[in-house]
Structures are given as C-alpha cells and as structure tokens.
SEKOLFI-359337 format. One record per residue (C-alpha): z, x, y; residue in three letters. Coordinates in Angstrom, 2 decimals. Layout:
N
[midren [Z, X, Y], 'Ala']
...
***
This chain:
330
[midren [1.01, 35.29, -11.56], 'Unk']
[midren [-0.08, 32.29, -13.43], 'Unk']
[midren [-0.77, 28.86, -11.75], 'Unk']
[midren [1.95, 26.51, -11.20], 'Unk']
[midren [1.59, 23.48, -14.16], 'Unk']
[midren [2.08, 20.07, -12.68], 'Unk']
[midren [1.03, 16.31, -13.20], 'Unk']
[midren [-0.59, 14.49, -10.39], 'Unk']
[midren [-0.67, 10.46, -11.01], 'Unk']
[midren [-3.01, 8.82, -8.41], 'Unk']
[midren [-5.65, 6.37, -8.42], 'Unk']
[midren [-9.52, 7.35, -9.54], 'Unk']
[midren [-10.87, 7.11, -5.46], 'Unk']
[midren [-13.79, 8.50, -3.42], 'Unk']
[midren [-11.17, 9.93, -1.53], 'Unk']
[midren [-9.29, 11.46, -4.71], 'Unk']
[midren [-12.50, 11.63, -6.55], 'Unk']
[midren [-13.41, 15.66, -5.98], 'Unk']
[midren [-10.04, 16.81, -7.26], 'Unk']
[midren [-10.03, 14.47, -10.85], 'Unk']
[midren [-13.37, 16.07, -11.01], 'Unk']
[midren [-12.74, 19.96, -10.43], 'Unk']
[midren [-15.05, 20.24, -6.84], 'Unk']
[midren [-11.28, 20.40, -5.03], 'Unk']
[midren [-8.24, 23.19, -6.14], 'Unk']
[midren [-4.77, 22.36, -5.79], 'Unk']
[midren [-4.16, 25.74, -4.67], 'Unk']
[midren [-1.51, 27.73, -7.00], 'Unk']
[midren [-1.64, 24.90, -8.96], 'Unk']
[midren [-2.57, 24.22, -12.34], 'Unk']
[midren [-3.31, 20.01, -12.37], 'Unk']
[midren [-3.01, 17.72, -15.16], 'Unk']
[midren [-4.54, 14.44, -13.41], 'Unk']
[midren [-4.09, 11.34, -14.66], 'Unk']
[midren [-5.80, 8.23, -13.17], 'Unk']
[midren [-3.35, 5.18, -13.82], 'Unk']
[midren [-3.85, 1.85, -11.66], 'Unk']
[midren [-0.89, 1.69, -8.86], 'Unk']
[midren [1.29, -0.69, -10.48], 'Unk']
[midren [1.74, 1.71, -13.82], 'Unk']
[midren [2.42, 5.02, -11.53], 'Unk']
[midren [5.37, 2.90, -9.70], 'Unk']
[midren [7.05, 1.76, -12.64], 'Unk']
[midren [7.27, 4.84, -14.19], 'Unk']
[midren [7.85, 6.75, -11.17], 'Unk']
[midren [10.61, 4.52, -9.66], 'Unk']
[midren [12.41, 3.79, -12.66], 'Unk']
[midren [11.57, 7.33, -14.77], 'Unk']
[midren [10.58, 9.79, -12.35], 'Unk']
[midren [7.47, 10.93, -14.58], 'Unk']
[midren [5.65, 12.68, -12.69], 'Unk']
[midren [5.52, 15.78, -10.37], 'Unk']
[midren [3.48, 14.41, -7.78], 'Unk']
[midren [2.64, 10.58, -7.50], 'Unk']
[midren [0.38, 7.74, -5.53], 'Unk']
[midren [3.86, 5.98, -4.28], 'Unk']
[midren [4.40, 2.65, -2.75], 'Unk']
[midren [5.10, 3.68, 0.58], 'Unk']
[midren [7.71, 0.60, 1.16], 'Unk']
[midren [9.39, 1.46, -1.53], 'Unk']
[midren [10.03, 5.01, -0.62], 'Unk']
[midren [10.87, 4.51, 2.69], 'Unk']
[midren [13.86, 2.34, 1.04], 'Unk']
[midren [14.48, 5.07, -1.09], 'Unk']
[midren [14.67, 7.52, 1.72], 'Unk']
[midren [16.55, 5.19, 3.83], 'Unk']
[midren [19.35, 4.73, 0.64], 'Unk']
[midren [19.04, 8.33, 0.64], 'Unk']
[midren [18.48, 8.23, -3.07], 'Unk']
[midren [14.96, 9.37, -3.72], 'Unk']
[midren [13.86, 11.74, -5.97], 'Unk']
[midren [10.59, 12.70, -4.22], 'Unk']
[midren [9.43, 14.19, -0.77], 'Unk']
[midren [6.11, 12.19, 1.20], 'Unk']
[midren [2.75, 14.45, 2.17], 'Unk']
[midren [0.85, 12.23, 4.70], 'Unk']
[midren [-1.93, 11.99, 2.83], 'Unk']
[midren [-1.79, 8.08, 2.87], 'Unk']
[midren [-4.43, 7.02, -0.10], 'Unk']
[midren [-3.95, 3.32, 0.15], 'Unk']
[midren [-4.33, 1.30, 2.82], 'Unk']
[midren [-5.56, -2.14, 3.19], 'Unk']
[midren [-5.36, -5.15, 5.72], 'Unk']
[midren [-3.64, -7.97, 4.45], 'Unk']
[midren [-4.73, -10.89, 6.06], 'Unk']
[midren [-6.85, -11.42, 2.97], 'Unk']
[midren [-4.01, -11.44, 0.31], 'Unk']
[midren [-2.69, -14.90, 1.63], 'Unk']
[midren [-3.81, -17.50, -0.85], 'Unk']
[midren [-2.83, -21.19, -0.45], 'Unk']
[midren [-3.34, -24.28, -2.26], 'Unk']
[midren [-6.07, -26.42, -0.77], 'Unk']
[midren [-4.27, -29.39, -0.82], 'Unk']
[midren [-0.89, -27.94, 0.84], 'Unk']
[midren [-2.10, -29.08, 4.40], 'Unk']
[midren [-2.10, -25.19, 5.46], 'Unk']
[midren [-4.61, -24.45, 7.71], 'Unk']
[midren [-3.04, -21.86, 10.23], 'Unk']
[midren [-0.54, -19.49, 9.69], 'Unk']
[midren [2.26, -21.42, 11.50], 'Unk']
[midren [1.99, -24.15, 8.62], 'Unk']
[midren [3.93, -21.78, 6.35], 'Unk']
[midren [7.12, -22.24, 7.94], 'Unk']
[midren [9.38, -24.57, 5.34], 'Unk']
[midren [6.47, -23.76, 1.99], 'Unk']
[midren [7.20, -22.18, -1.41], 'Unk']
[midren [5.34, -19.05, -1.76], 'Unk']
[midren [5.39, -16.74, -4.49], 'Unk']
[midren [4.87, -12.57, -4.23], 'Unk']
[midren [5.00, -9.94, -7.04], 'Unk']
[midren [8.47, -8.35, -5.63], 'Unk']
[midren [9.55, -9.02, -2.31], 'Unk']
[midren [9.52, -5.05, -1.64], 'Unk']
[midren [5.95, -4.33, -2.28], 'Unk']
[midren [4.21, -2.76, 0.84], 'Unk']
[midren [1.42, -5.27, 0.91], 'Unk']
[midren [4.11, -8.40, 1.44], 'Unk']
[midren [6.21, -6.48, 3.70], 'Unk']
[midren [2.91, -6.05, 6.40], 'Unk']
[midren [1.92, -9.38, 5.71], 'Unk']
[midren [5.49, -10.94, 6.36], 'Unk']
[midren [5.21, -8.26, 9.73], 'Unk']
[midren [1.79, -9.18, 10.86], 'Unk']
[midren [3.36, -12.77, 10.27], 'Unk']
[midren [6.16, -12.66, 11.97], 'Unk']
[midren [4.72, -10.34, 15.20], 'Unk']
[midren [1.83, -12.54, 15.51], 'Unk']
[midren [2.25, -15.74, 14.34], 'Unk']
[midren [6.16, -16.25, 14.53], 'Unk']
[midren [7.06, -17.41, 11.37], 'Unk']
[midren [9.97, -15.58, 10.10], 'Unk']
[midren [10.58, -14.43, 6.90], 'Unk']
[midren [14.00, -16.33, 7.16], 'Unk']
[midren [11.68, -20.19, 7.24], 'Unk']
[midren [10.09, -19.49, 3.99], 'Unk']
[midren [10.82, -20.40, 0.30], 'Unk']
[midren [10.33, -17.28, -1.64], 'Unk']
[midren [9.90, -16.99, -5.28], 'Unk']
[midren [9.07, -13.81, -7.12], 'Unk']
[midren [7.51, -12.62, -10.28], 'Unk']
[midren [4.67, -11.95, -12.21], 'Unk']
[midren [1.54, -13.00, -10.80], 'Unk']
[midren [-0.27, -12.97, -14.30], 'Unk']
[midren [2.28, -12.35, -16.91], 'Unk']
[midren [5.49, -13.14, -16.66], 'Unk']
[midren [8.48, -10.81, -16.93], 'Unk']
[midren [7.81, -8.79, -13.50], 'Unk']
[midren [11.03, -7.62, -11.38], 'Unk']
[midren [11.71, -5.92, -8.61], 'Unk']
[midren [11.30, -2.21, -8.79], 'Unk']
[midren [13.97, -0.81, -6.88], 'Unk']
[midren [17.09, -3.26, -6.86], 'Unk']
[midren [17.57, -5.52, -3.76], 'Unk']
[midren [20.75, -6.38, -2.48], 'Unk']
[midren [20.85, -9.94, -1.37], 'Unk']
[midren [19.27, -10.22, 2.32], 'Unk']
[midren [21.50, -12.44, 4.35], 'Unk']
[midren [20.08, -16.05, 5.64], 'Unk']
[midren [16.77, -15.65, 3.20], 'Unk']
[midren [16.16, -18.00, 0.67], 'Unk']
[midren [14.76, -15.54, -2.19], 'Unk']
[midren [14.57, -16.48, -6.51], 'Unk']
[midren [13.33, -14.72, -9.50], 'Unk']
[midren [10.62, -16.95, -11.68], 'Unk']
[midren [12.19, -18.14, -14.72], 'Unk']
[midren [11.10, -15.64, -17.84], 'Unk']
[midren [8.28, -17.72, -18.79], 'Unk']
[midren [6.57, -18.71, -15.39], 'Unk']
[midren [3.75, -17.03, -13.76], 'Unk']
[midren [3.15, -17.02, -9.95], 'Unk']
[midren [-0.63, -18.44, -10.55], 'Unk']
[midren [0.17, -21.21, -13.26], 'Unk']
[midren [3.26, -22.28, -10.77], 'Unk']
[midren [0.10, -22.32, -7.90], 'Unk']
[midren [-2.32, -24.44, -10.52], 'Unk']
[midren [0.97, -27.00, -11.31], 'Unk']
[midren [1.90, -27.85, -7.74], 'Unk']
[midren [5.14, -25.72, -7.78], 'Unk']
[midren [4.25, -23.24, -5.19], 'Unk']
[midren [2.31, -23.97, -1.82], 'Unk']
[midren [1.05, -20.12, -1.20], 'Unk']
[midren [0.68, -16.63, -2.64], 'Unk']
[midren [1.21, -13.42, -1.42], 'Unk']
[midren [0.15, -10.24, -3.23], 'Unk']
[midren [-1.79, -7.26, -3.57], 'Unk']
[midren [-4.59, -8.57, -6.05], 'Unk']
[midren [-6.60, -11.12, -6.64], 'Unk']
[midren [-5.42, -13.90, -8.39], 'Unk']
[midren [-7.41, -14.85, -11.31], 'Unk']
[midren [-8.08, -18.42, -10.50], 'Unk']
[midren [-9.06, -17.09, -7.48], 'Unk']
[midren [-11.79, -15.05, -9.01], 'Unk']
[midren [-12.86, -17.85, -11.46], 'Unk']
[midren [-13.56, -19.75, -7.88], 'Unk']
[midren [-11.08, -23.02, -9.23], 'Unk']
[midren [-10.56, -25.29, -6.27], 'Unk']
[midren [-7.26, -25.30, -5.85], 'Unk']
[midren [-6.94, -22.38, -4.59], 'Unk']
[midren [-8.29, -20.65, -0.77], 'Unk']
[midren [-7.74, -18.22, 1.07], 'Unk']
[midren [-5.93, -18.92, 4.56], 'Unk']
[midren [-8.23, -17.26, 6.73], 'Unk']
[midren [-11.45, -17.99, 5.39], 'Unk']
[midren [-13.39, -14.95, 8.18], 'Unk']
[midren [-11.41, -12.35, 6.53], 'Unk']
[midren [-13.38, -9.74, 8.37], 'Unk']
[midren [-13.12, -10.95, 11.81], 'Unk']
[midren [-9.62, -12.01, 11.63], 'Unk']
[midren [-8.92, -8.25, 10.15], 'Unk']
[midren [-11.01, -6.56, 12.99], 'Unk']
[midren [-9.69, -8.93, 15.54], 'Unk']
[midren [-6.08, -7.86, 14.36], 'Unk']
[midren [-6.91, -4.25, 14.59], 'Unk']
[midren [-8.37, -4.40, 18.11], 'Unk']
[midren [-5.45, -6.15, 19.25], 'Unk']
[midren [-2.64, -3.89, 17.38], 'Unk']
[midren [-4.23, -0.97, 16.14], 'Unk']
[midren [-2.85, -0.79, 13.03], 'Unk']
[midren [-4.46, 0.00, 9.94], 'Unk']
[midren [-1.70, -0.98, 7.47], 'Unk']
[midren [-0.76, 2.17, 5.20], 'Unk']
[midren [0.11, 1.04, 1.35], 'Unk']
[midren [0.71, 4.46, -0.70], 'Unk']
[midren [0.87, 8.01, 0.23], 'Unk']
[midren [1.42, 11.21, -2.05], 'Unk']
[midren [5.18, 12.18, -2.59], 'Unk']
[midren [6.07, 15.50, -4.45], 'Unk']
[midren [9.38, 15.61, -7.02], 'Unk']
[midren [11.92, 16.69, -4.35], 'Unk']
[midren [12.87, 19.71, -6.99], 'Unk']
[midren [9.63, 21.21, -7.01], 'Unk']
[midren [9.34, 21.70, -3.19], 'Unk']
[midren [12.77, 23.38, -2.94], 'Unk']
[midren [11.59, 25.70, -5.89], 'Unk']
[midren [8.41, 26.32, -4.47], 'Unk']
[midren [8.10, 25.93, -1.26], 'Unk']
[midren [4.22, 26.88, -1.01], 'Unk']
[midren [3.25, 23.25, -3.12], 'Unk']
[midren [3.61, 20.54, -0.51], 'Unk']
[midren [0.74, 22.39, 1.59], 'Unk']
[midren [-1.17, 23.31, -0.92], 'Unk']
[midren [-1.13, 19.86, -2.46], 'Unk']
[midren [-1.44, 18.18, 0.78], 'Unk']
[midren [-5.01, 20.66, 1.72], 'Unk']
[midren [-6.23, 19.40, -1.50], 'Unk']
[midren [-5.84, 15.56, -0.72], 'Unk']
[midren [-7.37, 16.57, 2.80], 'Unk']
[midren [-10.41, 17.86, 1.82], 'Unk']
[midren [-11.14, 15.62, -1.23], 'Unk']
[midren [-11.03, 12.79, 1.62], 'Unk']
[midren [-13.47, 14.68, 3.85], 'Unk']
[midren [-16.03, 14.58, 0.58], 'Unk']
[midren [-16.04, 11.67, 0.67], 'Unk']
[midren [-16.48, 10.68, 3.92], 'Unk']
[midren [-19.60, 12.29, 3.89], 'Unk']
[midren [-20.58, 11.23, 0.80], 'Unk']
[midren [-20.43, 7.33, 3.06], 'Unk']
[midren [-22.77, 8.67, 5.05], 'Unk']
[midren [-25.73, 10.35, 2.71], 'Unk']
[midren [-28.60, 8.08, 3.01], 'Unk']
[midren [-30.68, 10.93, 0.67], 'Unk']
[midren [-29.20, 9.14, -2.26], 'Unk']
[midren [-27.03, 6.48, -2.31], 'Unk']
[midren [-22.96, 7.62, -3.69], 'Unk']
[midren [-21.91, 4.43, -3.74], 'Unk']
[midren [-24.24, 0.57, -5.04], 'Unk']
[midren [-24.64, -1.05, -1.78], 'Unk']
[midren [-27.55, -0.91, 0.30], 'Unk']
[midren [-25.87, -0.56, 3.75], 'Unk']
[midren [-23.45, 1.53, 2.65], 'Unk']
[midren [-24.11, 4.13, 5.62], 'Unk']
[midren [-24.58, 1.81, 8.52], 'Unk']
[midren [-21.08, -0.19, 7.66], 'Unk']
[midren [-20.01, 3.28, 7.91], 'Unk']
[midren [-21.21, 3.78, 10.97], 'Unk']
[midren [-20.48, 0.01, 12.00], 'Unk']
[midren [-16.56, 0.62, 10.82], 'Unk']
[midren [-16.41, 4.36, 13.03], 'Unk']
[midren [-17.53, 2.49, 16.23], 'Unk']
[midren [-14.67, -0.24, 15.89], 'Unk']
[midren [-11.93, 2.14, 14.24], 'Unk']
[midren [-12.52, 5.55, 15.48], 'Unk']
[midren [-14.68, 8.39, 13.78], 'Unk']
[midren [-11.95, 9.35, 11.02], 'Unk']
[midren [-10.63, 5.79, 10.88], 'Unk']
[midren [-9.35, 6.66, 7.14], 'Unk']
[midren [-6.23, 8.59, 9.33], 'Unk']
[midren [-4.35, 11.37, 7.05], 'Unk']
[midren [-1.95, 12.89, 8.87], 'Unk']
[midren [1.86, 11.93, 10.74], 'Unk']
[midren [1.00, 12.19, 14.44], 'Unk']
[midren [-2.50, 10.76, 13.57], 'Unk']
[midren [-0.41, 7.59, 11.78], 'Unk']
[midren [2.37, 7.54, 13.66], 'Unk']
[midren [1.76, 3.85, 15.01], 'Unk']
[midren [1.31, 2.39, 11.52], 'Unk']
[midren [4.63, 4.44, 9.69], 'Unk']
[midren [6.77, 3.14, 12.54], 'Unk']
[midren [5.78, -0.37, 12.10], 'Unk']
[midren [6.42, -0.16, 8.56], 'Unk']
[midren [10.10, 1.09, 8.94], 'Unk']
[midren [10.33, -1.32, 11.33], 'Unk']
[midren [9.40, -4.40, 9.66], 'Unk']
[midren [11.15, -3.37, 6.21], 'Unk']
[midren [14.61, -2.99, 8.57], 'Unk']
[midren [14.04, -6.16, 9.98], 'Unk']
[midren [13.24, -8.15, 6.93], 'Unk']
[midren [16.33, -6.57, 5.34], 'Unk']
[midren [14.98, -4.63, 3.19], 'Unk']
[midren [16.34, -1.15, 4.72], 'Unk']
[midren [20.52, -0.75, 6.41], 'Unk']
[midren [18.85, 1.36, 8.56], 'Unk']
[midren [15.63, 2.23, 10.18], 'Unk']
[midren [14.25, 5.00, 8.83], 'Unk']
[midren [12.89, 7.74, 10.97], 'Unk']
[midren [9.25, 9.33, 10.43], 'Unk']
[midren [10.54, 12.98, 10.57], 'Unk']
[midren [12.52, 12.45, 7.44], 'Unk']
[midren [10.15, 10.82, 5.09], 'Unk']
[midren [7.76, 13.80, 5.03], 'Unk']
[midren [7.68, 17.46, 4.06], 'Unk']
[midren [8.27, 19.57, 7.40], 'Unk']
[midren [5.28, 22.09, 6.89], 'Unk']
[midren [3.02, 18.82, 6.61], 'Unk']
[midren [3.67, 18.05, 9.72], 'Unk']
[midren [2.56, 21.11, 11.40], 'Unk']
[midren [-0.36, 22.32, 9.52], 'Unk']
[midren [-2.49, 25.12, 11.19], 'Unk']
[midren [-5.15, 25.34, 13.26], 'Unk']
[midren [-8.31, 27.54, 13.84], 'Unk']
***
C-alpha cells in the first residue's frame, strides 16, 4: 500500500528539525513539509484550512473547539512555548514601573486572541491583579498596518477593546505618544534598533520568568500540532503516527543540547544552560504530552473563559485526539 500524502506546516525548530530533514518518518506517511513562520500557517489555516496538519495557535483552537467549529483535531505535541513576561514593552516616559501601573493605560496587541496576550493578561491578572477589564486595548498591526483578528470576536462585555484605524501601526502609535504599552509575540522593531522610548517592564527578564515558574509551575504552551479533523476519521492510524514523529524529533534534539563533542547550536554554554534549565524545570522541561501538561492546558482554558474569549470552558479531554492520550508503554 502506498504512503499516505499529506502537508505538514510547522516552524523550522531543533525540535522539528530531524523530520524537515529526513532523520525522523511520519510513519505511513508520505510528508510534504513546509517551514512557514507562525503567523503565515494561522492565517491560512484559520481562515483556509490549507493544510493537513499544522503548527496552530493553541488559543485560538481552544476557541474553536469551544465554538465547536473547528476543522482540526490537537496531538500534544506542544512546539511553542514561551514565557511572556518579556513581551511587555512600555514607553519610558509612561511612569510604568510595576505591573500594577497598567491599570487605566492604552496598550496595543496584535489580536486580542493570540496565545501570547491571553497568558500575559492571565499571569497579569493571577499575579498582579490588574484585570483585563482596567485596560485600554487597541489592536492591530504591530509593523504594518491592516492586521485583524483571526477568528471573529464577539464583543466581550465591560472591556474597552478598538481596531487601529487602516493606516496606524501599533509601534508608530508607541513612538507618537498614542499608546502607553505593547503586548505581543515579537519584538518590536524600535525595540531592536535600541530607540529610547521604548523598555521593557521587567528589565531581569530571566529571574522574573524563573521566579514565576517556581512559584506557578507553568511553562506557558503557545502552539501545538492539530491534524484536519477529516483525515483522522479516514485514517485513524495518522494522529499516532504523526504524534511519534513530533516525539522523537524533540528527543534529537534534546540531546543534541547536550553534545559538548561539537557544538549543534553557536553559544558557548550551550550544554551547561542545559543542564542549569533541567535543575530548575525538571529533566524533560520541554513537556510533550496531556497528563505531562495538564497544569499549563487548564490554565489556558481557564484564562481565555475568563477574559471572554470562550462561552464556555473548554475541557482538556476534548481538544486532543483520544489515542494521544494513551500512548503505549514498554
């Protein structure tokens, strides 16, 4: 029987690097693998459903799932993740200094779905208490304008939420005065030209984000892998095999973070922040798996039901393929 054709769209990682470059099999599967930068994948997964299998942003699934409109199935192979105390960005001469000084500030985000603004609004509100509800929001493109929302949002009761006009940009509004504070996912350019206006709020990005982690123990999960919901009922072999692949390509390279022979990756200490990151976060501290993430996925349907994002919370059984969840065991 011949392999199964299908199109994988995921980002170009260590941790997705051995099946882009042939060392992993998808087994049964005959992959077409194309490397496109997050923002691309969503866009035409969301609005076209492109692809067979897809990076996806995981808040915007669990809405999906939640709507019970979505196209695709989740494997808990969770590619993404990130802390986001370091996407807060604030102009230095907005008198914030602490997270409290938010409260009552115009700050600007991508979308006000995206899974990076949704944790940071969380860790916000859970540790800081400033609600989502005492904040100006303004969305749109960060660098070009023209960016919307890419699943559509009913209006959320009691928030004070507005699209940029067409020709504004969330980092010229920063530069003119008009906002007091980013949120997002990337680096803003002025940022990375180092212009003064613009800081980060917590200057100690890693000991805030390993102080948070000691305290909460989440590791906030951005994307996972979902499958075309189609495919799986057609062949019902694919989620596993798919999901075995994703596993193993992200044991690579974990060891590949530990080789001092020859260095994988250009940075000299590459091995002992390994080791450095294990002893804080546990030896696989990269977590695939539901049971092994079950702390983090909870917190996300949590915060995207309380910032209204979701009717309902969404449960963790339902946003993943059922023979993912109980893999085998030797």
């Amino acid at each position: 029987m011949a392999d199964l054709p299908i199109t994988i769209a995921c980002g170009n990682y260590d941790r997705t690097k051995a099946i882009i470059d042939g060392r992993v099999k998808v087994e049964g599967c005959d992959i077409n693998y194309l490397p496109l930068y997050p923002e691309e994948i969503f866009h035409r997964l969301f609005k076209f459903q492109e692809f067979d299998v897809a990076e996806m942003s995981f808040s915007s699934y669990i809405r999906t799932v939640a709507a019970g409109t979505s196209d695709y199935i989740g494997i808990p192979a969770f590619v993404s993740r990130l802390f986001r105390h370091s996407g807060i960005y604030v102009r230095a001469d907005a008198g914030i200094n602490r997270p409290e000084d938010l409260r009552g500030k115009r700050i600007g985000l991508p979308e006000y779905q995206i899974t990076a603004v949704v944790w940071t609004r969380g860790m916000l509100q859970h540790e800081y208490g400033v609600k989502p509800s005492e904040i100006h929001w303004r969305s749109g493109g960060q660098e070009e304008p023209g960016r919307h929302e890419r699943t559509p949002l009913k209006p959320i009761q009691g928030l004070d939420l507005k699209p940029l006009e067409p020709h504004q940009t969330l980092v010229n509004m920063l530069r003119d005065g008009e906002l007091d504070a980013l949120f997002t996912a990337r680096g803003p350019s002025s940022f990375l030209r180092g212009e003064p206006h613009i800081k980060r709020l917590f200057p100690d990005i890693r000991a805030t984000e390993m102080a948070y982690y000691k305290k909460t123990k989440l590791f906030p999960i951005m994307h996972l892998v979902g499958i075309r919901k189609s495919l799986v009922k057609q062949h019902p072999w694919l989620a596993t095999s798919v999901y075995k692949a994703f596993l193993e390509a992200k044991a690579l390279a974990m060891i590949d973070l530990l080789d001092v022979n020859a260095l994988m990756v250009t940075l000299p200490w590459l091995s002992a922040e390994t080791q450095a990151t294990q002893q804080v976060m546990g030896h696989d501290f990269w977590r695939y798996g539901v049971d092994e993430s079950r702390h983090e996925i909870e917190a996300l349907c949590q915060y995207l039901h309380e910032q209204g994002l979701t009717d309902r919370r969404a449960s963790v059984e339902e946003l993943f393929v059922p023979s993912t969840m109980d893999m085998s065991k030797v």
